[in-house]
N, C-alpha and C positions, 0 to 999 in steps of 0.2 A: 130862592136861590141867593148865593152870595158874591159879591163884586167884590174884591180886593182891591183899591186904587191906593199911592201912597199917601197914607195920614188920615186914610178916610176909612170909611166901613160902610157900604153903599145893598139896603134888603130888598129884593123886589118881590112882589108877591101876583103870580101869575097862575089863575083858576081858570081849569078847562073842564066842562061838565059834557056829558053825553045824554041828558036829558033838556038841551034846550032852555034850561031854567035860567031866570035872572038873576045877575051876580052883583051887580053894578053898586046895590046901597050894602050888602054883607062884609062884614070886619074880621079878620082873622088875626089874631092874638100870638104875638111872639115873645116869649119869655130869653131875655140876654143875661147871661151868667155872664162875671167878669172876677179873673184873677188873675193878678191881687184884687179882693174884695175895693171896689170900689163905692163910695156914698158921697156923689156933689149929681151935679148937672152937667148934659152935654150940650147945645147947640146943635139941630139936627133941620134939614129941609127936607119937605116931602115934595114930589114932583108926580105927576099922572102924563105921562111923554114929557114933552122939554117946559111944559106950564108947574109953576111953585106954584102949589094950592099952599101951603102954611108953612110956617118956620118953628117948631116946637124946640121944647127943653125934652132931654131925655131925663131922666132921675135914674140914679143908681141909687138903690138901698140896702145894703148889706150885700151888694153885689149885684143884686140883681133889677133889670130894667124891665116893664112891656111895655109894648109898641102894637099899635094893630093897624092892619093897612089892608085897603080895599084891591079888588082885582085892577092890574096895570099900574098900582103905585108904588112906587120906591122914597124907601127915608134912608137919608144919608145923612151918618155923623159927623163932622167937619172936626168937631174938639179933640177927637180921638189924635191927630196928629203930635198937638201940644201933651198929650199925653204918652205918648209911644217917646216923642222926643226926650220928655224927662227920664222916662225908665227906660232908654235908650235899648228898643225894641219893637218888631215886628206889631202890625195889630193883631194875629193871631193868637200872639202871646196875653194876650190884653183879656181880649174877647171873644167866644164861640156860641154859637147855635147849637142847641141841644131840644131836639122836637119835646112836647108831652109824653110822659112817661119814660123815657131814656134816663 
């Protein structure tokens, strides 16, 4: 799912299974398209409830970022502000979610 907050771009990734099985070490892979093609670094925290497990660089390169995050955690961009700022624009404009094969 995606959070909209202003300046930010906030991913959570929440897996419900019907077989009881364990999720807890499993990574699920997000591919981030950005246009304008973007290539630097973002600053991004990942959190599992209100605890920051780690503080990563996102990479954009020729556009595109992944990201992969286990069940209950969210990575939030923070840089995306300073950037919506300059091309004076929404982060939607910026950046979208586009599952595998779409």
């Amino acid at each position: 799912s995606l959070i909209s907050k202003p300046g930010s771009l906030s991913i959570t990734k929440t897996v419900v299974r019907t077989d009881n099985g364990d999720i807890t070490d499993q990574g699920f892979t997000f591919n981030l398209t950005s246009d304008p093609v973007l290539n630097d670094e973002y600053n991004a925290e990942v959190k599992k409830g209100d605890a920051v497990i780690s503080t990563p660089k996102v990479t954009f390169t020729d556009g595109v970022a992944n990201i992969t995050l286990k069940h209950g955690e969210t990575i939030t961009l923070k840089t995306l502000d300073t950037l919506c700022f300059i091309l004076d624009c929404p982060v939607s404009d910026v950046i979208e979610y586009r599952r595998d094969g779409e």
